[in-house]
N, C-alpha and C positions, 0 to 999 in steps of 0.2 A: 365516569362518563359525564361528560359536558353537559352535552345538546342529546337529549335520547332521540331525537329525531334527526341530527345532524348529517349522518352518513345517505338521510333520505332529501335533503332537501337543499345540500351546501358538494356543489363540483368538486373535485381534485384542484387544487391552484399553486404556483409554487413559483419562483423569483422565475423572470424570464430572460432567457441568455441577450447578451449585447449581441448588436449587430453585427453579423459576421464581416463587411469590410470596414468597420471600427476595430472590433476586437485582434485581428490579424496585424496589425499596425501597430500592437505594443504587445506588453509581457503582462499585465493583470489579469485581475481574476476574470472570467468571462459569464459570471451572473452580475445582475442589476439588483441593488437593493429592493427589499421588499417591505410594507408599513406589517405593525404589530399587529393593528385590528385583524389584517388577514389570515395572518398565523392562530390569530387568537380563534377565529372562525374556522379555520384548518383542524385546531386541535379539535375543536365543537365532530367533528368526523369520526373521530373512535368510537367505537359503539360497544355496549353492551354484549360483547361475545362470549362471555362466559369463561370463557379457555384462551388469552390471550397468547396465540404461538407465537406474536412477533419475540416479544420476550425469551420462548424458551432457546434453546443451542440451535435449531432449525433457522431460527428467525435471528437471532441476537446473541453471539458467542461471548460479551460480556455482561451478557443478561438485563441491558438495558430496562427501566421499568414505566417503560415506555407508556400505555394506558394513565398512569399515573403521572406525569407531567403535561400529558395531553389535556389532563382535565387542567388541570390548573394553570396554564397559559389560558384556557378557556375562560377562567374567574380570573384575568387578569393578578394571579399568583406568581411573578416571572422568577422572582427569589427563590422561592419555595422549590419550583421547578425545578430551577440552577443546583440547588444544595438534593435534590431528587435525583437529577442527573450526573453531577459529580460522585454522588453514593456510590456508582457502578462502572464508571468510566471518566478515568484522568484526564485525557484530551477528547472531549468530544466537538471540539474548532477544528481537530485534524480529521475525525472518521464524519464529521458532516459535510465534509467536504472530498474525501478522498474513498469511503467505503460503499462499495457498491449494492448497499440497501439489503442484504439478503431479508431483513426485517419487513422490509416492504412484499415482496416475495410470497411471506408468511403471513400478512395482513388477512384476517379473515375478511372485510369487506370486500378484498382484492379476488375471492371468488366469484362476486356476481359485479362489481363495479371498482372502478380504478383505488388501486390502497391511499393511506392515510400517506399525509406524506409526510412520513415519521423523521425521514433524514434532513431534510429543509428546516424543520422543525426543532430539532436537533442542533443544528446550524445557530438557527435565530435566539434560540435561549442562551448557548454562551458566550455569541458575539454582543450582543445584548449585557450580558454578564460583565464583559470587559468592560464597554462603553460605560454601563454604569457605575465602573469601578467595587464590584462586589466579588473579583476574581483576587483575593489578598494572600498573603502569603501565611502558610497555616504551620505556626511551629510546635515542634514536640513538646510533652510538657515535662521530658527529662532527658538526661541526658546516660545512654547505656553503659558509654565505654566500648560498644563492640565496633569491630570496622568493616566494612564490605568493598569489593570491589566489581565495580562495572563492566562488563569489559562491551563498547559497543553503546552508543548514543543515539538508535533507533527507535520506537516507539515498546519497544517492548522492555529495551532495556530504560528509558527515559521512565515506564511506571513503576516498574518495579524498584529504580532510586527514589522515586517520589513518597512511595509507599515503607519504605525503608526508612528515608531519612524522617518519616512523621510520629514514626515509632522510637528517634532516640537515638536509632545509629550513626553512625558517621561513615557516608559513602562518596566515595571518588568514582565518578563515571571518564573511563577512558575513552579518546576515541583518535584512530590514527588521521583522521583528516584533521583538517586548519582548520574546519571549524562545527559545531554541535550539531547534529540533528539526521545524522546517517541519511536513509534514503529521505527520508522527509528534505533533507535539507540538497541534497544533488542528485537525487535519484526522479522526487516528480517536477514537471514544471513548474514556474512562476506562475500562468495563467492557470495552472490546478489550484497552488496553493501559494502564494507572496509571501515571502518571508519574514515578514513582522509578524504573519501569524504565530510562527514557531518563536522568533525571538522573544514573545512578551509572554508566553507560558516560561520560555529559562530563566527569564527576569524574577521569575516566580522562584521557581526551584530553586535560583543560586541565594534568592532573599531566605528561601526556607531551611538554605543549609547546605543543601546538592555541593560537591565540589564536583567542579571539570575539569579534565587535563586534557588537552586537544596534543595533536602530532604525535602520539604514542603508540605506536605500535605493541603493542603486548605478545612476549613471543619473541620479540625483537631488539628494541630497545628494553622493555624488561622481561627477565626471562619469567617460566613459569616458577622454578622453585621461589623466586623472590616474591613472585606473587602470593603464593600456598603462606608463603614465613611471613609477610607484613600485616596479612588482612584473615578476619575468625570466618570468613566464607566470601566466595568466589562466584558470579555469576554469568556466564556468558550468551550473551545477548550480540553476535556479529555479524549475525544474517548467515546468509544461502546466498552470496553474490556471485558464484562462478557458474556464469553465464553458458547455455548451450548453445553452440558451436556447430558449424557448417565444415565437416569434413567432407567436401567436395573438390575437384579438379581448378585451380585456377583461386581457388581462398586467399593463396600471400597477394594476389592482385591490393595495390594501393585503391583507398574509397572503397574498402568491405569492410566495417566496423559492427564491434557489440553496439548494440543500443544504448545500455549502460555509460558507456566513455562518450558516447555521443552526445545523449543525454546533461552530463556530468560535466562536461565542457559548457554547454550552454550556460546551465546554471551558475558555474564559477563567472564567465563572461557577465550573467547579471547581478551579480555580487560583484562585477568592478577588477574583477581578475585579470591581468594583463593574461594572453594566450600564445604561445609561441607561433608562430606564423606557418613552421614549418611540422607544426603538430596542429594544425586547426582542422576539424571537420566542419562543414558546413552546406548547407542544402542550396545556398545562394545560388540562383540561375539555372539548377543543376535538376536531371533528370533524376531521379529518386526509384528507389522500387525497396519495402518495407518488408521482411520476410517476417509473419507472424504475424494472428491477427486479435491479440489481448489485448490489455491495459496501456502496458508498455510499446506496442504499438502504434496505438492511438496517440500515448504522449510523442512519440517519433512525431505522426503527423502532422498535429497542433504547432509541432518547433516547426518542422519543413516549409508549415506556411508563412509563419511570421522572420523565418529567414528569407523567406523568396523564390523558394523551390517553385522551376519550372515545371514542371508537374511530377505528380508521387502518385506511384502504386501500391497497393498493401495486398501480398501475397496468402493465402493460410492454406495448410495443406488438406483439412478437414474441410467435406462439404458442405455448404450454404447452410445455416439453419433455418428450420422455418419461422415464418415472419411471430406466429406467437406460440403460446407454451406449448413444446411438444408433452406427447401423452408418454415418452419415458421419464420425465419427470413431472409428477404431478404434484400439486397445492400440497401441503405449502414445502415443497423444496426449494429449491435455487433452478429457476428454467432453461430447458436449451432453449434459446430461440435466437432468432439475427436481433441483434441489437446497431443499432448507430449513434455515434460518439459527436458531440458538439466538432471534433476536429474532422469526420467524416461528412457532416453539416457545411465544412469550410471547402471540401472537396475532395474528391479521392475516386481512383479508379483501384474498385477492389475484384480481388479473384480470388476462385475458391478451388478447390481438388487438383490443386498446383505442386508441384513437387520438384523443385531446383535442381538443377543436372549438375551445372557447370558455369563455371565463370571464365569471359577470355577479353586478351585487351594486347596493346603494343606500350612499349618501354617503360612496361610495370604498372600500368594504368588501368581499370576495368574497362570496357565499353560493351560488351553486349552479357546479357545473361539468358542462359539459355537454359528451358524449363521444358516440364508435359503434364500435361491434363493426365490425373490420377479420376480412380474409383476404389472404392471401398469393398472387400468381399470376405468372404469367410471361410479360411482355410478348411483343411479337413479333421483340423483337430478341435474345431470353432474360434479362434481365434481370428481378428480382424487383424487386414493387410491390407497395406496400397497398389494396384496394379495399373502402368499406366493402360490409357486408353490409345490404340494405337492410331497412327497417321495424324496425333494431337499435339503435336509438339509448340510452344510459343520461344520465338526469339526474341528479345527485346533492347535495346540500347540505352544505355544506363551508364552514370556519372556516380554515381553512389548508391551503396546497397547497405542498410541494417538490418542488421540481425536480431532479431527482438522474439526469440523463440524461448523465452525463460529461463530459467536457473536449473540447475541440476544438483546444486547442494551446498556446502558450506566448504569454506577453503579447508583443506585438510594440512598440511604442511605447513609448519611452524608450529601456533598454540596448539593445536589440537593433538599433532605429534606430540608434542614436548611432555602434555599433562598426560598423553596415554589413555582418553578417554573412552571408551567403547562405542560404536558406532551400527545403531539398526540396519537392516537389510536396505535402507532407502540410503545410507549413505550419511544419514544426520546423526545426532548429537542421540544417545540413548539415555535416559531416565526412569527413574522409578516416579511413582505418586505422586511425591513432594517434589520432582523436578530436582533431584539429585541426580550429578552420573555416577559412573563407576568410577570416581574420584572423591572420596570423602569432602564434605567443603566446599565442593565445586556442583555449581548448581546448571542448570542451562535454560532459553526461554526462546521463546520467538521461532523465527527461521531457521536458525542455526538444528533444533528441535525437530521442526514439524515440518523444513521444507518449506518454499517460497507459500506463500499464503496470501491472508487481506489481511489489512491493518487492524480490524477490530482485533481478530483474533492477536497480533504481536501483544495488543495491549490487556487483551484476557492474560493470556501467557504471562507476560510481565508481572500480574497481579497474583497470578495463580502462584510465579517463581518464589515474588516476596514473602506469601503465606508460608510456603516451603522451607526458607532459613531463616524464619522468624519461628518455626517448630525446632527446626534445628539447633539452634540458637539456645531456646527454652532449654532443647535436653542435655546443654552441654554445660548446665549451672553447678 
């Protein structure tokens, strides 16, 4: 602890977003640099709790040792910090920027006054890091002989090669798109996260050994048995990307898109991608209506405005939550409550206990979507159901509709088929302990696992996969 007085006499403070008709007019990040002295007075805020929960799996699924770099930003220790915070987590440039704090959540001051703000904090040590050039590339100090294969250049699979190849291995991380960094790299926007973020940590990995093979479909271009036969253990790391889906009346309507491909266009467009004309989505001038009201969502929004969207809606089928922590989850969980998104900030007409009927339009085109006002009740067996409200129906006129209702699980068809891997009752990838499947050698991590999730955790996962066939590995000398 810092300042044993800090948390009593130093506010909550933390970078403050660019101006909302600045920031809509390009694709950067939309926080404003912040000075060290502030962070360094930030960290002076952790206090002497005793039981730090941010830290434990409530607060921090990679066990961040968060108390502990707080003091020492505090004594101007920023190195110390950096080699503190890398201990526990490979990319924390990507979860300071992309993870939704559940740490903070868990902040014991965050019971009687605003938490520490661990994740800004977080942020500033290893952008910090870079700048001063102390982010270097860290080689093994032998070399194994063993080989591993990647399958999936996400964050889950990106630590678990990093953790690999430090140990001596030699791993090739696949990934069937053009180019490295799965969702990270076209799944969130540029104004979440710019892409030299993610570029100058590969710079790293490929300095430390990492190979990558971009366009590779695994499964396809190479089959599985070739995979099993070249490499002493296999890891798949491919995400949960098959998107949940609106089977509703009038869906082949043209302008009702996943999120995902929406998303994913934009992102190649600012990577400089030519875009086919006649496959472009785009919110430009166009009436908007957002179905689903998460992360993904949000990132919908943030594009829609910086494209030009004439106004957007964001739809969620669940009722309004309240403004702060409901008492079904209490300190320190993860809280229900309404939240609002810097792209919500930029504007947006949201609804809530909505539930989409139908879509209808003339020579293949959408134009109106027609919805009802839902409520929540509790059958007779107690389960909850939506019922609508009658005489509540909303019709609305609409030029483009996303679907941004989450993922439903990992592609099954192709690798998954080919290796015969066993699959839990949720549809995901099944493992033992060590994050083996029912496939000798073949390991599994991330989403693909556990089901769409947060980033901190792909990057536990990752961590947890590598310790797993680096056992395996051991016991096969």
């Amino acid at each position: 602890m810092g300042d044993p007085r800090g948390f009593l006499k130093t506010e909550r403070s933390g970078p403050k977003r660019r101006p909302v008709a600045q920031r809509v007019g390009d694709w950067k990040e939309f926080y404003l640099p912040i000075a060290d002295d502030t962070m360094m007075t930030q960290g002076g805020r952790c206090m002497d709790c005793g039981v730090p929960f941010c830290q434990g799996e409530t607060g921090c699924p990679v066990r961040n040792m968060i108390p502990d770099w707080n003091d020492l930003i505090y004594n101007n220790r920023w190195e110390a910090a950096l080699r503190t915070l890398h201990a526990t987590n490979n990319f924390p440039e990507f979860t300071g920027r992309l993870c939704p704090a559940p740490c903070e959540s868990a902040c014991v001051l965050g019971i009687i006054d605003q938490p520490v703000a661990i994740r800004n904090i977080e942020q500033h040590i290893i952008d910090k890091g870079f700048d001063e050039g102390w982010v270097v590339p860290i080689l093994p100090d032998r070399e194994t002989g063993r080989k591993i294969a990647v399958v999936g250049s996400g964050p889950a699979g990106l630590a678990a090669a990093q953790q690999l190849r430090r140990s001596g291995h030699t791993v090739v991380v696949y990934e069937k798109e053009d180019r490295i960094g799965g969702l990270l790299r076209y799944g969130i926007p540029d104004f979440k996260i710019e892409k030299q973020v993610v570029d100058r940590r590969l710079a790293q990995m490929e300095a430390e050994g990492v190979l990558f093979k971009t366009r590779v479909d695994v499964g396809r271009d190479i089959t599985a048995d070739a995979l099993l036969l070249e490499y002493d253990a296999v890891l798949l790391a491919n995400g949960a990307m098959t998107g949940r889906d609106l089977s509703i009346p009038g869906r082949e309507l043209k302008g009702i898109h996943l999120a995902m491909d929406y998303l994913t266009q934009q992102n190649r467009r600012g990577a400089g991608d030519l875009i086919d004309p006649n496959q472009e989505i785009t919110a430009h001038k166009k009436r908007v209506v957002i179905i689903g009201g998460g992360d993904t969502g949000s990132d919908c929004l943030g594009t829609c405005h910086r494209q030009g969207a004439r106004e957007v809606y964001q739809f969620e089928l669940l009722p309004e939550p309240p403004p702060q922590r409901s008492e079904k989850t209490p300190w320190p969980f993860w809280p229900m409550q309404l939240r609002t998104s810097h792209a919500h900030e930029e504007g947006c007409k949201r609804e809530w206990s909505i539930s989409t009927k139908r879509f209808t339009g003339t020579n293949g085109q959408v134009e109106k979507l027609h919805a009802a006002y839902v409520e929540m009740k509790i059958d007779a067996n107690g389960r909850s159901q939506f019922v609508e409200i009658p005489d509540q129906a909303l019709e609305l006129e609409v030029d483009l509709v996303l679907l941004a209702m989450g993922f439903v699980g990992p592609k099954k068809e192709g690798l998954l088929t080919d290796l015969g891997v066993k699959l839990d009752a949720r549809g995901n990838v099944a493992t033992n302990e060590m994050h083996m499947t029912s496939i000798e050698g073949v390991f599994a991590a991330g989403d693909i696992k556990r089901g769409a999730s947060l980033i901190v955790w792909a990057i536990r996962e990752g961590r947890d996969a590598a310790l797993g066939i680096e056992r395996y590995l051991a016991a096969k000398k």
